[in-house]
C-alpha positions in Angstrom: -112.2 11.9 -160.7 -113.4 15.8 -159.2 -111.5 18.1 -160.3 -108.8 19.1 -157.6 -107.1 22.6 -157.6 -103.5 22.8 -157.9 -101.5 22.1 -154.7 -97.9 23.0 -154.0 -95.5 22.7 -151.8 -93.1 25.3 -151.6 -91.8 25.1 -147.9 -90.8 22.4 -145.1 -90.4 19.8 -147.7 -87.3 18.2 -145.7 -85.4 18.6 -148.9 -82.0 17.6 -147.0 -83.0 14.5 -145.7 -85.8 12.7 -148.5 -85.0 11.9 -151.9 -87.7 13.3 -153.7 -90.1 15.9 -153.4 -93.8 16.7 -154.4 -93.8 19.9 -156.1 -97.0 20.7 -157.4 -100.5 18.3 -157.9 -103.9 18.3 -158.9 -106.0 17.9 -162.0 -107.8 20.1 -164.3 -109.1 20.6 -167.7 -105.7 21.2 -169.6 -105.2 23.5 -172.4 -102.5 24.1 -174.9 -99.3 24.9 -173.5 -96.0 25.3 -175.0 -92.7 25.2 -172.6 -89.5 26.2 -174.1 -87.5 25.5 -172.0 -89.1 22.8 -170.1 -90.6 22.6 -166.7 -88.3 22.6 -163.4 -89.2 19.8 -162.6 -90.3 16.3 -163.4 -94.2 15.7 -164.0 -96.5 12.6 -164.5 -98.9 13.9 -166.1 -102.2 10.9 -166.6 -105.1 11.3 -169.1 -107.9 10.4 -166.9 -110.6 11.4 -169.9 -110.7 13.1 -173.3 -107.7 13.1 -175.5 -104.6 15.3 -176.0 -101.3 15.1 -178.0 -97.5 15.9 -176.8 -94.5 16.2 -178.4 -90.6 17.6 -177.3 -89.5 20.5 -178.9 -85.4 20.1 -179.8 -82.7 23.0 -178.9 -83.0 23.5 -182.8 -86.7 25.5 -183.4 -86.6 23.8 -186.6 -86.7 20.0 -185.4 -89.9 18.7 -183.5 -90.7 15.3 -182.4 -93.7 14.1 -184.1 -97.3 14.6 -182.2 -97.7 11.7 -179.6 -101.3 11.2 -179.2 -102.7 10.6 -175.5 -106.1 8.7 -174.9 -107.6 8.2 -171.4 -105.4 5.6 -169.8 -101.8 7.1 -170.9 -99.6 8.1 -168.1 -96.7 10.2 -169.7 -93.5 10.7 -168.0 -91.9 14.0 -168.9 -88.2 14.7 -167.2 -87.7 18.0 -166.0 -86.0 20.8 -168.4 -87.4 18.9 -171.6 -88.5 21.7 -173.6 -92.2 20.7 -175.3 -96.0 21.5 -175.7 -99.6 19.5 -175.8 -103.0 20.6 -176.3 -106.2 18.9 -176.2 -107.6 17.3 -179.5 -111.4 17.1 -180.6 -114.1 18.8 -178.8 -114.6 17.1 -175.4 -112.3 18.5 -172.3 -108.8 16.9 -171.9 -109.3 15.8 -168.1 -105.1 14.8 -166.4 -104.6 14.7 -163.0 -101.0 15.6 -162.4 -97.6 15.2 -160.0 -94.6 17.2 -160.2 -91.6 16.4 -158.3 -88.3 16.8 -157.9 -84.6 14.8 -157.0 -83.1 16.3 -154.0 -79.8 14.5 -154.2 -79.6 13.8 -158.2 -79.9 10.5 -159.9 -82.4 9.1 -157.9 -85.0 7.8 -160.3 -82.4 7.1 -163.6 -82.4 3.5 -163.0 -86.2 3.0 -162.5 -86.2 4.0 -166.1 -87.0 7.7 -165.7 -84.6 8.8 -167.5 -83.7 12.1 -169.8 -86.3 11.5 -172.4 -90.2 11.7 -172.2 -91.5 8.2 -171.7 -95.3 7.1 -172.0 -96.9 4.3 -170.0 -100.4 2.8 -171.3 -102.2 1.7 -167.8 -105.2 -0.4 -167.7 -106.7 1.0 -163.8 -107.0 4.8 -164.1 -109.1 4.8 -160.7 -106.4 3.0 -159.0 -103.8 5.7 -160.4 -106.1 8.7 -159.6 -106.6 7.5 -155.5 -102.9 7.3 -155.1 -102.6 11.0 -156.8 -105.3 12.0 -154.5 -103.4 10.9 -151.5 -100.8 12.7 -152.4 -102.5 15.7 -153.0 -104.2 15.8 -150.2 -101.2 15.2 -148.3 -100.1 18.8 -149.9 -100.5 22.5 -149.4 -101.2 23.8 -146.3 -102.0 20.5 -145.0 -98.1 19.4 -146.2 -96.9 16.1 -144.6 -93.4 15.5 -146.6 -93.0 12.2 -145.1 -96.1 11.0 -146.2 -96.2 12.6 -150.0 -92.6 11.5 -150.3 -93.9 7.8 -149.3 -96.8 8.1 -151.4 -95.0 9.7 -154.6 -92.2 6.7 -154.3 -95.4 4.3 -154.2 -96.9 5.7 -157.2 -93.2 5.4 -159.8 -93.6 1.9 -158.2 -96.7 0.9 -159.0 -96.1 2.7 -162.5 -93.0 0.2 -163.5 -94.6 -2.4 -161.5 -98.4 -2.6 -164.0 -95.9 -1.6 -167.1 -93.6 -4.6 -166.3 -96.9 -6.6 -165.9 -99.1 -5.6 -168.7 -96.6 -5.4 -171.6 -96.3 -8.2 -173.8 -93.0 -10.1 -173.3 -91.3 -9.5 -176.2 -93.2 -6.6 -177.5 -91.1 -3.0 -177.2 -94.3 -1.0 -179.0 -95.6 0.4 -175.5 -93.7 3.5 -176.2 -94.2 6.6 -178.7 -91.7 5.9 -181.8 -89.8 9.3 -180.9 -88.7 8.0 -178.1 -85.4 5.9 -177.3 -86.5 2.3 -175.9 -85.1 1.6 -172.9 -84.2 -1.8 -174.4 -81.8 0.3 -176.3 -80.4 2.0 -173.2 -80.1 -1.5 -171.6 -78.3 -3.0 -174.8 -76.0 0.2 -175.1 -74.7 -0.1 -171.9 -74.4 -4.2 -171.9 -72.4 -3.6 -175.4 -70.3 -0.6 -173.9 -69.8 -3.4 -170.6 -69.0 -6.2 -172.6 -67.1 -5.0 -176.2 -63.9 -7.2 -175.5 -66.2 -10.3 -175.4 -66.9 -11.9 -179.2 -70.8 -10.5 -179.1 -73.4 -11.2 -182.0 -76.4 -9.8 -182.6 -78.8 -13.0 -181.2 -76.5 -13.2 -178.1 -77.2 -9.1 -177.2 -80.9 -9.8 -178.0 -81.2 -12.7 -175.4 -79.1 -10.6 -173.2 -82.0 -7.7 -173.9 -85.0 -10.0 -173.8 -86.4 -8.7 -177.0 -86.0 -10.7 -181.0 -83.4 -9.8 -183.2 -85.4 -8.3 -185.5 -87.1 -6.0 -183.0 -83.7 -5.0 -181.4 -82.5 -4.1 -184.8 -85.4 -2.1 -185.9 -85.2 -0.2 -182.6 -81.6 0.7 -182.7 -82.5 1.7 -186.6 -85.3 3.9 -185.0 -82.9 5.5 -182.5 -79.2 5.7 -184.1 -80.3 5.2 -187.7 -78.0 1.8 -187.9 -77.8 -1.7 -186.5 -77.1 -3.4 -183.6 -73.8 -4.6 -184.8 -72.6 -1.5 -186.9 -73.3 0.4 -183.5 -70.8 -1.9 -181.6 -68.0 -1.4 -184.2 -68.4 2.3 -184.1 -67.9 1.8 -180.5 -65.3 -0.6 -180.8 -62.8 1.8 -183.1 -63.8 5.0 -180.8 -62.5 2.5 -178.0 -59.3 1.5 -180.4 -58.6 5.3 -181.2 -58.6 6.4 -177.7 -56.2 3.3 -176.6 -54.1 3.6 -179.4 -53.9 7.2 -179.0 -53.1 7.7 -175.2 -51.4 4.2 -174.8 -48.9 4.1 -177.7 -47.1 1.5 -175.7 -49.9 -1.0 -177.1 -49.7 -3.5 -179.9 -52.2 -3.3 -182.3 -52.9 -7.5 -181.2 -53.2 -6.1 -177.8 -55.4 -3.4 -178.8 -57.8 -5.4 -181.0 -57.8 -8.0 -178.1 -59.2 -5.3 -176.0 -61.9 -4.1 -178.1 -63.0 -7.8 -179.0 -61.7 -8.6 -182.8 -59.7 -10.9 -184.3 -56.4 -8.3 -185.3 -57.0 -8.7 -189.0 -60.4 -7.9 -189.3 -59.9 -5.2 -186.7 -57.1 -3.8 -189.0 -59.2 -3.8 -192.3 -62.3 -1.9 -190.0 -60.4 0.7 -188.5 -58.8 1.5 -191.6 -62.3 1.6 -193.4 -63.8 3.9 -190.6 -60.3 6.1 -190.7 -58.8 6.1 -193.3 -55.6 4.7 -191.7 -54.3 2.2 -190.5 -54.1 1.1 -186.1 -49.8 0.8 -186.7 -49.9 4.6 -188.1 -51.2 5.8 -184.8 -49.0 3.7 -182.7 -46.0 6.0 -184.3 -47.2 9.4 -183.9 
């Protein structure tokens, strides 16, 4: 792919009536760049040739995400305001072509799985990545059509999901850098957090998921430090706390009914997570 000078778009972007918005696009030879407080807005950013590495740089200076490393073929995803850095690795020129864009009306993209966290793609058919960013870009600058960069930006995060969903093994979550929260686990957090009161077991949320038991547990391990099920109690006796708390009205059966336990098991776990027991709360 040429190399294609940056292209923004800065005015007439119909920014009351689309959903999204090209910012900036092109592609260049990148070097190092560190951005502390992110970038205003999101970017796809696609290693067309060469190599470079990325990683997100926490609020704390004194906690880094490990170095991701990118080879020709990796589309990262990186949302806007994530602080973080990458420079190019070895001697030959880090080639990306690159779209920025932004969410007029908020909350557009979250469930496509762009989400608050850098996410990396592996693609097979850079060529057929590169001619859709060169649509867009040529669709940009001075030569600005917002209907037709919208369409073609909203093609592109289609056809991304559409060759990840295609191309990933079916049971196989190792597509994405370790640092990085699996949406598998975003999925599973909210299907536990939809469905505590039911009497949920670890195989039961992984066929839910669609991933093994032993991959669903080492992910949650990888992104809360614990398992599946010791994730679910912790929510489970937040859930009990709050109810027992505001509703003091409750029985403690009624209560453990809620949350999904059997009331003397439920007893003997809030006690071990509080150090008291659910009828002490119920008469404060």
């Amino acid at each position: 792919m040429e190399l294609l000078s940056l292209r923004s778009n800065l005015t007439g972007t119909l920014s009351d009536v689309l959903p999204l918005t090209v910012y900036t696009t092109g592609t260049e030879y990148q070097r190092p760049l560190t951005r502390l407080k992110g970038f205003s807005a999101h970017q796809l950013f696609l290693t067309v040739s060469g190599s470079g590495k990325f990683r997100r740089l926490a609020s704390d200076k004194d906690k880094k995400d490990k170095w991701d490393m990118l080879q020709a073929g990796d589309l990262l995803y990186i949302p806007a305001g994530c602080a973080h850095e990458y420079m190019p690795v070895f001697e030959e020129p880090w080639h990306v072509a690159y779209v920025t864009f932004v969410e007029n009306f908020g909350g557009t993209i979250a469930g496509w799985g762009f989400r608050d966290a850098p996410r990396l793609f592996a693609i097979g058919d850079i060529p057929a990545y590169t001619s859709r960013i060169h649509d867009i870009w040529s669709h940009s600058g001075s030569d600005h059509e917002p209907w037709h960069s919208t369409e073609s930006l909203i093609s592109l995060l289609l056809f991304v999901l559409r060759t990840n969903h295609e191309t990933r093994p079916a049971a196989s979550p190792a597509a994405l850098p370790i640092g990085y929260r699996d949406s598998a686990v975003d999925v599973a957090v909210q299907f536990l957090r939809d469905h505590m009161d039911r009497p949920l077991t670890i195989a039961s949320l992984a066929e839910h998921v669609g991933y093994s038991q032993k991959q669903l547990t080492r992910l949650f391990r990888a992104a809360f430090g614990t398992t599946p099920l010791q994730y679910l109690h912790g929510m489970r006796m937040r859930a009990a706390q709050m109810l027992l708390s505001e509703h003091p009205d409750l029985t403690v059966r009624q209560v453990a009914s809620y949350v999904g336990m059997e009331p003397v098991y439920f007893t003997r776990l809030y006690k071990r997570t509080f150090q008291d027991t659910p009828s002490s709360m119920n008469r404060r």
